[in-house]
C-alpha positions as CSV (number, residue, x, y, z in Angstrom):
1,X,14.1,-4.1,-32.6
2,X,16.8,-5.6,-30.6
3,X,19.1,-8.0,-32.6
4,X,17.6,-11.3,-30.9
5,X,14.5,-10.1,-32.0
6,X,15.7,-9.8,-35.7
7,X,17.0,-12.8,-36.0
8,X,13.4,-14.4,-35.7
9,X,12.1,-12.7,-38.8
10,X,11.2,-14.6,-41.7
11,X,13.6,-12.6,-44.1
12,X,16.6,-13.0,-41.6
13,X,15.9,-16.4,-41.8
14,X,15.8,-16.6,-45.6
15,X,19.0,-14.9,-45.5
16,X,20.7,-17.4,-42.9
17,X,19.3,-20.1,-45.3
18,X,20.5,-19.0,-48.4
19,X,23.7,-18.4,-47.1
20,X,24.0,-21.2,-45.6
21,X,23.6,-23.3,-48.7
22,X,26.2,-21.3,-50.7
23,X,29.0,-21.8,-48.4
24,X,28.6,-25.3,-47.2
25,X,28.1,-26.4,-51.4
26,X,31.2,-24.8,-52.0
27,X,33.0,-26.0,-48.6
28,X,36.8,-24.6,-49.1
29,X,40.2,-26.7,-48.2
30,X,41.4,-24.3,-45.5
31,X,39.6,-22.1,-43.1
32,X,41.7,-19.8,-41.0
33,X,39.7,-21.1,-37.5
34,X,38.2,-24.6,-37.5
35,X,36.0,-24.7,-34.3
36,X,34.7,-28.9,-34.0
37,X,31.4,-28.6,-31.7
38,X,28.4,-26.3,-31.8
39,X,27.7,-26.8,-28.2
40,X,27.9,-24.3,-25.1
41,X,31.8,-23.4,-25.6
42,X,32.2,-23.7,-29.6
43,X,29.6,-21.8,-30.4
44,X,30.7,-18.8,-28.3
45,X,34.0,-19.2,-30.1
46,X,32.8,-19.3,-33.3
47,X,30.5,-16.4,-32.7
48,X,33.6,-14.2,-31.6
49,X,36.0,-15.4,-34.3
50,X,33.5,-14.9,-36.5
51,X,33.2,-11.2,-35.8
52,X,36.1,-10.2,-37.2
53,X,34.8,-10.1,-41.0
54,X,38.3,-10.6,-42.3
55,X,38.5,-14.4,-40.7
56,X,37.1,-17.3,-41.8
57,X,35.3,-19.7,-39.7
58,X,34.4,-23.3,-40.6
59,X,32.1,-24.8,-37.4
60,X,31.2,-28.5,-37.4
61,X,28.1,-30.1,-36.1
62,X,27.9,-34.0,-35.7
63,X,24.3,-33.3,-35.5
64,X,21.6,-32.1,-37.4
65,X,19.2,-28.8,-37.7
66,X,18.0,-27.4,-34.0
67,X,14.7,-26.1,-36.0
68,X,12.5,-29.0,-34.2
69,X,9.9,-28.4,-31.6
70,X,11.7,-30.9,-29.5
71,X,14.1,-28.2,-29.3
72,X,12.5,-24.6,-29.2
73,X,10.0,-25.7,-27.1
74,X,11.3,-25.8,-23.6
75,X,9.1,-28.0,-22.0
76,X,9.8,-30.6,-24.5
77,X,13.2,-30.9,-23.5
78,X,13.0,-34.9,-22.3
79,X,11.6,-36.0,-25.3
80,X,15.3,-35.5,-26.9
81,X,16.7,-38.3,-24.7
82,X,17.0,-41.3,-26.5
83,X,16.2,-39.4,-29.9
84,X,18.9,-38.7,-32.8
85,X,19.6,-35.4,-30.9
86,X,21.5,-37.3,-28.4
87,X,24.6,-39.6,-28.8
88,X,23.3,-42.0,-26.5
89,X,26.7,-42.7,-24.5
90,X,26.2,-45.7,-21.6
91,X,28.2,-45.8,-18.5
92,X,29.6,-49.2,-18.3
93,X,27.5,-51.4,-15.4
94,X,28.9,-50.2,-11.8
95,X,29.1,-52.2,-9.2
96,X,28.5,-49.2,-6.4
97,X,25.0,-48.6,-8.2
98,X,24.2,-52.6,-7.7
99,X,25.4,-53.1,-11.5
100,X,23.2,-50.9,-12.9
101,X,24.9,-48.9,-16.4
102,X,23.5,-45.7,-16.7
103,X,22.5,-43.6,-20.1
104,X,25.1,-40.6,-20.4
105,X,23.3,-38.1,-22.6
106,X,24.7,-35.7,-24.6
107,X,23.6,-32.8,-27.0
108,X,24.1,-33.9,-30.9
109,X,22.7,-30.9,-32.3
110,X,23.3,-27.8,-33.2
111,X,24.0,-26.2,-30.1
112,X,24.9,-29.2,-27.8
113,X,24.0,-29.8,-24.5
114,X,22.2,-26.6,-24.6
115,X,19.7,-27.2,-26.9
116,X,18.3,-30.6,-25.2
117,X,18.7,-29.8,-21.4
118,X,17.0,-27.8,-18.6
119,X,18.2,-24.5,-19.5
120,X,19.3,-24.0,-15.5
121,X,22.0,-21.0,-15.2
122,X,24.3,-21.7,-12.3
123,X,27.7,-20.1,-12.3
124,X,29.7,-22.3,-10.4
125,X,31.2,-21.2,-6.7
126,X,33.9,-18.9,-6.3
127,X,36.0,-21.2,-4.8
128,X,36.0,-23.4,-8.3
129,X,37.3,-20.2,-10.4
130,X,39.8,-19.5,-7.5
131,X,40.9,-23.5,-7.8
132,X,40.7,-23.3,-11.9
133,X,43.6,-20.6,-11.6
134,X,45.7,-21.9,-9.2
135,X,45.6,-25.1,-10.7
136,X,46.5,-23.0,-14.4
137,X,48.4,-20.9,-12.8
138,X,46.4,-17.5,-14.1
139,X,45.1,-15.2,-12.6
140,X,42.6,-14.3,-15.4
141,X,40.9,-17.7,-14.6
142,X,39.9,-16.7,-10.7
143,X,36.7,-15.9,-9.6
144,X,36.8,-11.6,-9.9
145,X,37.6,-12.1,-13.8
146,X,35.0,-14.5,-14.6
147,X,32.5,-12.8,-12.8
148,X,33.4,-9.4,-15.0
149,X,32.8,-12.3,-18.1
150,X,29.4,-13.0,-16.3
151,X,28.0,-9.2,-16.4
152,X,29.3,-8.6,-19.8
153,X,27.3,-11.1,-21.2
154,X,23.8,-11.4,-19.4
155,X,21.0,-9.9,-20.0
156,X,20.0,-10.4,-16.1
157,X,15.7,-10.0,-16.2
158,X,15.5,-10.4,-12.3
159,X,16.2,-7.7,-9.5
160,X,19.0,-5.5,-10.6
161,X,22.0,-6.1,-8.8
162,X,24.8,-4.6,-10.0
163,X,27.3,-6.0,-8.6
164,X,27.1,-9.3,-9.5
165,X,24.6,-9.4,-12.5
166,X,24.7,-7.4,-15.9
167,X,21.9,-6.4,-18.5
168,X,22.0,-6.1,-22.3
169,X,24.4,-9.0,-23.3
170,X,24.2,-12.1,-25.4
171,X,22.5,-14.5,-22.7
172,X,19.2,-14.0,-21.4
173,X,18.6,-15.2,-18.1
174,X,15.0,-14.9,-16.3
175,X,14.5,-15.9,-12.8
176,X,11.5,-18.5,-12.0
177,X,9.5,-16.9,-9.9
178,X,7.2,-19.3,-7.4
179,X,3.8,-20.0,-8.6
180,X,1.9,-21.3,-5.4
181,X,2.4,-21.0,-1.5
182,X,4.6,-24.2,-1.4
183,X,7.6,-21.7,-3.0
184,X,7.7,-19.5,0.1
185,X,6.8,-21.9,2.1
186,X,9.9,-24.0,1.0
187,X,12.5,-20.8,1.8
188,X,10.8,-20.5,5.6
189,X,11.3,-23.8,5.9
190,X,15.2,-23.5,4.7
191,X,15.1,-20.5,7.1
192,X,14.2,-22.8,10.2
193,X,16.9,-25.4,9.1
194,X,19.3,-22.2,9.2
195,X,19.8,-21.7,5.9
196,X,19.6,-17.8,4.3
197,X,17.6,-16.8,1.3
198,X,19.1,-14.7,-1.9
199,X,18.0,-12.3,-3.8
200,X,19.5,-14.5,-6.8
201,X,20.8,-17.3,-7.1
202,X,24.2,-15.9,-9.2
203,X,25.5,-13.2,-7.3
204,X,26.8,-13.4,-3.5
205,X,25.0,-16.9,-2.8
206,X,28.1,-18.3,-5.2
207,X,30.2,-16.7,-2.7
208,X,29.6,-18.9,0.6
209,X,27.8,-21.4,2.5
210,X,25.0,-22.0,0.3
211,X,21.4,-20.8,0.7
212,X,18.0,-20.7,-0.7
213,X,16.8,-19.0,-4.0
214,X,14.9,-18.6,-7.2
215,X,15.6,-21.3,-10.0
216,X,17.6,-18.9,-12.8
217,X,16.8,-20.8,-16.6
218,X,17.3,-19.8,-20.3
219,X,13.8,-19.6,-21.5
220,X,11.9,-16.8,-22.9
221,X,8.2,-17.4,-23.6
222,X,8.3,-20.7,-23.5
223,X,11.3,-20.8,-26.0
224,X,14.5,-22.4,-25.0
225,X,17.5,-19.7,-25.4
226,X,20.5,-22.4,-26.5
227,X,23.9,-20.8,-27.0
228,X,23.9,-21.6,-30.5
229,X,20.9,-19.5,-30.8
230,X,22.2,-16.7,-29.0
231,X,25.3,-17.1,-30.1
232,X,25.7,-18.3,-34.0
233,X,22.1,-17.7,-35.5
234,X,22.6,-14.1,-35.3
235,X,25.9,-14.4,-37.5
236,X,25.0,-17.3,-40.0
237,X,23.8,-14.7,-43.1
238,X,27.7,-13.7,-43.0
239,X,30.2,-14.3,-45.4
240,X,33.0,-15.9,-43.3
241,X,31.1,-18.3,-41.0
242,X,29.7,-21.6,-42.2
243,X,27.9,-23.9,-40.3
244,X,28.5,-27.8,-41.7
245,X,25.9,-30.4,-39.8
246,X,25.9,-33.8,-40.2
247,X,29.7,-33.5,-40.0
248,X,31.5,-36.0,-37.6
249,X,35.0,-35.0,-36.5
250,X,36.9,-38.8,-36.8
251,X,40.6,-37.4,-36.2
252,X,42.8,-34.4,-36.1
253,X,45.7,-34.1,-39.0
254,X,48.9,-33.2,-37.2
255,X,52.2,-32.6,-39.2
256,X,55.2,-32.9,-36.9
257,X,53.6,-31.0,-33.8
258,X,51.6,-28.9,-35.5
259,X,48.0,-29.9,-35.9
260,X,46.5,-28.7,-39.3
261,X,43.1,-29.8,-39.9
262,X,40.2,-32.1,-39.5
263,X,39.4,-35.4,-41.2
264,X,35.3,-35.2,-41.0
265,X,32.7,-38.0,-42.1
266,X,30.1,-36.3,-43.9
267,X,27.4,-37.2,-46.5
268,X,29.2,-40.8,-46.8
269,X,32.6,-39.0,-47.6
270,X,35.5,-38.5,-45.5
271,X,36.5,-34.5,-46.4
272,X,40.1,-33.5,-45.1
273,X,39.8,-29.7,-44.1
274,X,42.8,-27.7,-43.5
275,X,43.2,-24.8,-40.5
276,X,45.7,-21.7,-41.4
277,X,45.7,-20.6,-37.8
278,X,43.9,-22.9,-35.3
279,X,41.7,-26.1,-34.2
280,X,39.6,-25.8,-31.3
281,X,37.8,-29.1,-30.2
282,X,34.3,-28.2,-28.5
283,X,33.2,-31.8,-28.8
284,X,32.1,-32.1,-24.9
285,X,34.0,-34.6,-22.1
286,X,33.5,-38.2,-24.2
287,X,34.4,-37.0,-28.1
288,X,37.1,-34.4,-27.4
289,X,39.3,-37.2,-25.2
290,X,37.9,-39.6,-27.9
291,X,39.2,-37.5,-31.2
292,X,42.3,-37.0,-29.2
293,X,43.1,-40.7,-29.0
294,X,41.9,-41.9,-32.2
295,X,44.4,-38.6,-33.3
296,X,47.7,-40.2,-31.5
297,X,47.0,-37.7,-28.7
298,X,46.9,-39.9,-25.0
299,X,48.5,-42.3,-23.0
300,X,50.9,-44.1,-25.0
301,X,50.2,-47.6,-23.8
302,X,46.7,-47.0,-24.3
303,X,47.2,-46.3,-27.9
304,X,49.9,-49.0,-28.8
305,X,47.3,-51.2,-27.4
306,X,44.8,-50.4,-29.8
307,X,47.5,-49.8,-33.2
308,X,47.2,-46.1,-33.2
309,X,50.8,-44.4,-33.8
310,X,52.1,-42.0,-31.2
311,X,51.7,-38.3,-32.0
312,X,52.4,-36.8,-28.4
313,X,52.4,-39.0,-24.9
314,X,49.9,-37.0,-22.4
315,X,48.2,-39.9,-19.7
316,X,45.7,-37.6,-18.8
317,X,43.5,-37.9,-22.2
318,X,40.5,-39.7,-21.3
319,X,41.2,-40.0,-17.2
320,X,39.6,-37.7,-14.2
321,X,35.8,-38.2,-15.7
322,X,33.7,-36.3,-13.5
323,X,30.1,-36.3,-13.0
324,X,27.5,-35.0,-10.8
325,X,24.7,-37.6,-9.4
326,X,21.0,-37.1,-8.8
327,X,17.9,-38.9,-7.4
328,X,14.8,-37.8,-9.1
329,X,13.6,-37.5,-6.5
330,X,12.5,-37.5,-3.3
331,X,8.5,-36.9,-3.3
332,X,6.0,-36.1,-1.0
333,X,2.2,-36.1,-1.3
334,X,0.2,-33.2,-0.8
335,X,-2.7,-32.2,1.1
336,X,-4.5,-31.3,-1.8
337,X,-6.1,-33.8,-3.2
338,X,-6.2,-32.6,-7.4
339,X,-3.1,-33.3,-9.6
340,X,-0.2,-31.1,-9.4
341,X,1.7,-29.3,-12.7
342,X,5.5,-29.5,-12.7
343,X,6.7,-26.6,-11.6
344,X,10.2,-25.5,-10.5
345,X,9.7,-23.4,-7.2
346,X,13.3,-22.8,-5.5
347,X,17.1,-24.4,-5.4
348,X,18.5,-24.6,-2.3
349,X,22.3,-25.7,-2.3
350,X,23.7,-26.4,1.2
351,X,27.2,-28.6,2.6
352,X,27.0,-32.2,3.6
353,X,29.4,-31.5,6.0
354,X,30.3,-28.3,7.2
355,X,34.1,-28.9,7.2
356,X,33.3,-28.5,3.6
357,X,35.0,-25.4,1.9
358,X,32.3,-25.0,-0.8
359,X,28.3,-26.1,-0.6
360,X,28.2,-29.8,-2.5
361,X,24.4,-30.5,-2.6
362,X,22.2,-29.3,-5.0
363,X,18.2,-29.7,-4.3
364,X,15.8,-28.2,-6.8
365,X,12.4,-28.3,-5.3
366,X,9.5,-28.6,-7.8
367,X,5.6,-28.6,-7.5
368,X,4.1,-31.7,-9.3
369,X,6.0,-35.3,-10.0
370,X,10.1,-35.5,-11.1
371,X,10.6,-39.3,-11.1
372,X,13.3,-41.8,-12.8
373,X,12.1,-45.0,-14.1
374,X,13.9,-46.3,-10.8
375,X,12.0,-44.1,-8.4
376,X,8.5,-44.2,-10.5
377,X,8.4,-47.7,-9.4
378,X,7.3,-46.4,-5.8
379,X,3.8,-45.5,-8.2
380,X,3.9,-42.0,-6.7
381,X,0.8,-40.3,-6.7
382,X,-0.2,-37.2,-9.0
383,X,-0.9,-34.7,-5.8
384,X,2.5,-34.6,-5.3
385,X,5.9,-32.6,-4.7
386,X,9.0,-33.5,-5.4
387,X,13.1,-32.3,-4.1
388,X,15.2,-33.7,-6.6
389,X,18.8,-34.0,-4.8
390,X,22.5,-34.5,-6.2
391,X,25.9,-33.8,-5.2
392,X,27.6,-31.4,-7.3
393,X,31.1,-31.8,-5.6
394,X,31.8,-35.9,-6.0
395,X,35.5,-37.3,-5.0
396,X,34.6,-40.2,-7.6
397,X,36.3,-40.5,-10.8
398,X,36.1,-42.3,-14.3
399,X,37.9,-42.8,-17.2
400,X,36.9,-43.1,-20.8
401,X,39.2,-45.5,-23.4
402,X,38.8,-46.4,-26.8
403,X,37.5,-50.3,-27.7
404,X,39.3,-49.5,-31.6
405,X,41.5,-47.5,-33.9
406,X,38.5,-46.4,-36.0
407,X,35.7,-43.9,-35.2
408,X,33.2,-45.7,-35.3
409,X,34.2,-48.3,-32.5
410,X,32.1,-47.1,-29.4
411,X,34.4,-45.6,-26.0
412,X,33.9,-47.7,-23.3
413,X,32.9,-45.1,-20.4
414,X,33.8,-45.7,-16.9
415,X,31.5,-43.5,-14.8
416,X,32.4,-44.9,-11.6
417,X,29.1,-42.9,-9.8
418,X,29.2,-43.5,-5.9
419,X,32.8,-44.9,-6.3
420,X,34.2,-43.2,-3.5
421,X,32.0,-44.1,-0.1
422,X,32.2,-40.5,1.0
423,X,30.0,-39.8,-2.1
424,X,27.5,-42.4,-1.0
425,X,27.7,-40.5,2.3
426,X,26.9,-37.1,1.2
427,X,24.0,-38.4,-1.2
428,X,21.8,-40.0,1.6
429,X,22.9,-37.2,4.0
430,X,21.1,-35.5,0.6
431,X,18.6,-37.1,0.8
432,X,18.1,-36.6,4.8
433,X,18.4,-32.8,4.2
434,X,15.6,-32.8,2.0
435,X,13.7,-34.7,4.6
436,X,14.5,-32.2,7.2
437,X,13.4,-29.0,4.9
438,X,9.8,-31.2,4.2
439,X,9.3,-31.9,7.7
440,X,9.6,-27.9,8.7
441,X,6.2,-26.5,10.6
442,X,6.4,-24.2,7.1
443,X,6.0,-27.1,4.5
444,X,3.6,-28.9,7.0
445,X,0.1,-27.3,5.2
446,X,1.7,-29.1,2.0
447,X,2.2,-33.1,3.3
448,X,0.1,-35.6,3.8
449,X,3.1,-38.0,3.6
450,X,6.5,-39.3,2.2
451,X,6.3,-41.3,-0.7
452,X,9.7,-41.6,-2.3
453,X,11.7,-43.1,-0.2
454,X,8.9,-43.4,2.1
455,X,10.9,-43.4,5.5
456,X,14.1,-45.3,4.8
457,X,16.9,-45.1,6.7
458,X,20.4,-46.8,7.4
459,X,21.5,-49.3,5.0
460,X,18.0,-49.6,3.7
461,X,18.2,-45.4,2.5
462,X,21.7,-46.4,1.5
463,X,20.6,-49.4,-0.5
464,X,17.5,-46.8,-1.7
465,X,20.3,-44.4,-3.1
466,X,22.8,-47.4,-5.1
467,X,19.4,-48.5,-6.7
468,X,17.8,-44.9,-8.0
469,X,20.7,-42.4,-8.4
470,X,21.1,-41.2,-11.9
471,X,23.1,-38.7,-13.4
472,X,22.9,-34.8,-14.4
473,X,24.9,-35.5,-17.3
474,X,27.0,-32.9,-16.6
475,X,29.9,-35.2,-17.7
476,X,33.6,-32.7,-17.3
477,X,37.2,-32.7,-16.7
478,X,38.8,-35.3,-19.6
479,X,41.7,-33.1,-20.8
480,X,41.8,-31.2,-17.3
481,X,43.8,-27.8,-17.6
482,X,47.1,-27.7,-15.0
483,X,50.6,-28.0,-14.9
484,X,51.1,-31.4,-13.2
485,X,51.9,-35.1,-15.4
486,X,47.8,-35.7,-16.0
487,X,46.9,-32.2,-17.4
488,X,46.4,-32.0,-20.9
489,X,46.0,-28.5,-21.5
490,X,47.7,-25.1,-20.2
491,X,45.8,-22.4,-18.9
492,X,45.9,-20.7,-22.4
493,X,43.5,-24.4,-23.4
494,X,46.4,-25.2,-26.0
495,X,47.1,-28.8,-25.6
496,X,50.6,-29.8,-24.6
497,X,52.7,-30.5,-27.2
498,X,50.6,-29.6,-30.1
499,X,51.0,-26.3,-31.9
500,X,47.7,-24.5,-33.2
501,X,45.5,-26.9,-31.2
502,X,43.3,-25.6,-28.2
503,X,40.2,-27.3,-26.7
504,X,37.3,-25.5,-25.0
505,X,34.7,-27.2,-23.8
506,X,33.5,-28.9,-19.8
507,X,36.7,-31.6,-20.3
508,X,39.4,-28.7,-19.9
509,X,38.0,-28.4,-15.7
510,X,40.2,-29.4,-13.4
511,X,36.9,-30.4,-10.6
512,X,33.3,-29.9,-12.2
513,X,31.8,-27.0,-11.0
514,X,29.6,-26.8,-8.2
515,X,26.1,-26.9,-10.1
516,X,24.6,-27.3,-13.9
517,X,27.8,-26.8,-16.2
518,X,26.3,-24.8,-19.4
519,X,27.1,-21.2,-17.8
520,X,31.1,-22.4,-16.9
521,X,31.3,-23.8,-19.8
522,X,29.9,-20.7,-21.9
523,X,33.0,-19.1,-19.8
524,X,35.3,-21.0,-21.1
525,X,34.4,-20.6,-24.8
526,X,34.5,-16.6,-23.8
527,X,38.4,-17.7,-22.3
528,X,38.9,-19.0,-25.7
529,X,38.4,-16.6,-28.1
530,X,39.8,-13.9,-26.4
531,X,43.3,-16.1,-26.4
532,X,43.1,-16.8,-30.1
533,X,42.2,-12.9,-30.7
534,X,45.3,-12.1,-28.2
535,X,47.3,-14.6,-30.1
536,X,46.3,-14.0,-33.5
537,X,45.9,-9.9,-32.8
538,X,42.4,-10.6,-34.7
């Protein structure tokens, strides 16, 4: 029985339980390791910390329990949105998307984003691990380190490859392999618009232009794979981890430059929990920029504004919000004439422009109906198909600031979507590209017409795109790591200024990566906790 496999006995789970109870009823005043976040980077921290038996590990959950069928079961994933998993962030209203403030969801749960999104595994592009080292200035960032990171920890399930994929590690990844004739259809039809297949999606697709390949998620049997899961579970029946949910990080404690613990609202108490070694803030691109501030950590007018004292002057807390925008979708209506199941069938990334160093759209093509509230208004029919584009490398940028000193006063988000026109550009030339792939003599057996948007073009497809795009929530790059003025963190993730204080998690990116961010981020919790064991010698 493989270790996975043991952790979903009854008695290990008894045992995780148990334990579990003990150590959070007698929660100590100091942990050597306080990791804030249970999402796709602090739980890969925790996890490794934890391993050496002689450390102790204290990780914090604003959420509750991930034992929900919401949760485990995969397909259930949407019914999250909206629910006390999710913190329920809102973009302020944005003029470039005709006013319209979209929902910014994000994981509050143990495990995070991970354990209330699509499960997709995309690595990012070689050029963004090349760009995350030049802008750190180390090496072990670049694109030949992290993809070492990469095969150590999968447990690939596809076509071996060597190379570029690994078996036996931590994270299970299964390819989805097509289930009708529209899935090879749609890579002929990439073919005739010039654009190669891959073996897998992962390995030397991430290396070029872009291409055509099988959709790569963290699902087995039907059971979503979070990193919390994969990560934590398996070490919860020991001593020197404990798991605290329900715990809400409000601010860090900092003694001169040295930051030495947590203040966390928990069970209608505010506990004050001390950190011997280090702090790592996991919170995700809104709460770690938001901790920060309401901690004296940001930009200095910012904070005197609101009546929060100065602990360390860094402008770049809170600014360079990225995010990745989506339309779900563009649909088409099939010949057949019965109802279509979703199905994911095939991704195909491809450049905008090909001046472009790196591919920027992403299109997941899917048999049955992806729709938005915005885009279900075109009453799409059930025989359908669906491309569901976004634009994974956006110039736009946001900024998050705080409306109030105390935690509980809500951050006012600045999305800015479509902020920059070139990003307005490279969505409806999206949008075209799909068009172009579903009008191939290969896909033709499979329409009977366009539905969604049915035709459009010029400033009517343009008007189209500012009324339905939505977001990926793949929200990054708060506390960017660098070495210029707006950086908040070095390429070690320690945050300038502040001793014993690292962050890992999607704000630290300099750009968001090119795709879904749970596999970069899982990177950079692996980043982390081999620092603090180099600088610890743990």
């Amino acid at each position: 029985m493989s270790d996975e496999q043991a952790t979903h006995t009854t008695g290990f789970g008894e045992r995780v339980r148990a334990n579990q109870q003990k150590l959070t009823a007698e929660l100590k005043p100091h942990y050597d390791f306080i990791v804030c976040g249970s999402g796709s980077s602090g739980s890969v921290v925790a996890r490794r910390l934890a391993e050496n038996a002689d450390v102790s590990v204290l990780l914090l959950e604003a959420g509750g329990s991930d034992d929900v069928p919401a949760v485990m079961d995969a397909s259930n994933w949407a019914t999250n949105l909206g629910s006390e998993r999710d913190w329920g962030f809102k973009a302020q209203p944005n003029s470039a998307l005709h006013g319209r403030a979209l929902s910014m969801s994000m994981g509050k749960v143990l495990g995070g984003g991970s354990s209330i999104n699509v499960m997709y595994w995309v690595r990012g592009h070689k050029n963004d691990w090349n760009y995350f080292a030049d802008e750190a200035g180390d090496a072990a960032w670049n694109y030949e380190s992290v993809l070492n990171i990469y095969r150590r920890i999968e447990d690939w399930q596809g076509e071996p490859d060597p190379k570029y994929r690994g078996t036996g590690g931590l994270v299970y990844v299964r390819p989805s392999l097509p289930t009708s004739p529209i899935g090879p259809a749609i890579y002929e039809g990439a073919r005739s618009a010039g654009i190669p297949s891959f073996e897998n999606l992962n390995g030397r697709m991430m290396e070029g232009d872009g291409g055509c390949s099988l959709i790569e998620r963290r699902i087995r049997d039907g059971r979503r794979l979070s990193v919390f899961r994969s990560y934590v579970f398996p070490y919860m029946d020991r001593p020197n981890l404990t798991v605290l949910t329900e715990a809400m990080v409000t601010r860090l404690t900092v003694e001169g430059k040295r930051a030495t613990g947590v203040e966390v609202a928990h069970d209608g108490k505010v506990l004050r929990i001390g950190a011997g070694l280090e702090i790592v803030l996991s919170l995700g691109a809104i709460n770690t920029p938001k901790v920060l501030m309401q901690s004296g950590i940001g930009n200095q007018a910012e904070l005197q504004r609101l009546g929060i004292p100065l602990v360390r002057h860094l402008p770049g807390v809170g600014e360079n919000f990225q995010d990745h925008p989506l339309l779900l979708g563009c649909v088409w209506e099939h010949q057949q004439p019965e109802a279509v199941a979703q199905k994911e069938q095939a991704m195909v990334f491809w450049k905008s422009d090909p001046s472009l160093d790196t591919p920027d759209m992403l299109c997941p093509m899917g048999e049955g109906l992806f729709v938005s509230p915005e885009t279900a208004q075109f009453n799409p029919p059930e025989n359908s198909w669906t491309f569901i584009p976004g634009i994974v490398r956006p110039k736009s940028r946001g900024h998050i600031r705080l409306t109030g000193p105390s935690p509980l006063d809500p951050v006012e988000l600045t999305a800015n979507h479509l902020g920059v026109p070139d990003d307005l550009k490279a969505m409806v030339r999206c949008v075209e590209f799909c068009r172009e792939i579903a009008n191939s003599a290969a896909l033709r057996p499979f329409v009977k017409r366009e539905v969604i948007p049915g035709g459009m073009k010029g400033k009517s497809l343009e008007a189209f795109v500012r009324d339905c795009v939505v977001t990926y929530w793949h929200q990054a790059c708060t506390a960017k790591m660098g070495r210029d003025s707006m950086s908040v963190v070095d390429g070690k993730l320690n945050v300038y200024g502040i001793d014993n204080l690292r962050i890992a998690d999607g704000s630290i990116m300099p750009r968001v990566t090119t795709g879904n961010t749970m596999a970069p981020c899982v990177v950079i919790g692996e980043r982390a906790a081999e620092m603090l064991k180099i600088s610890h010698r743990i």
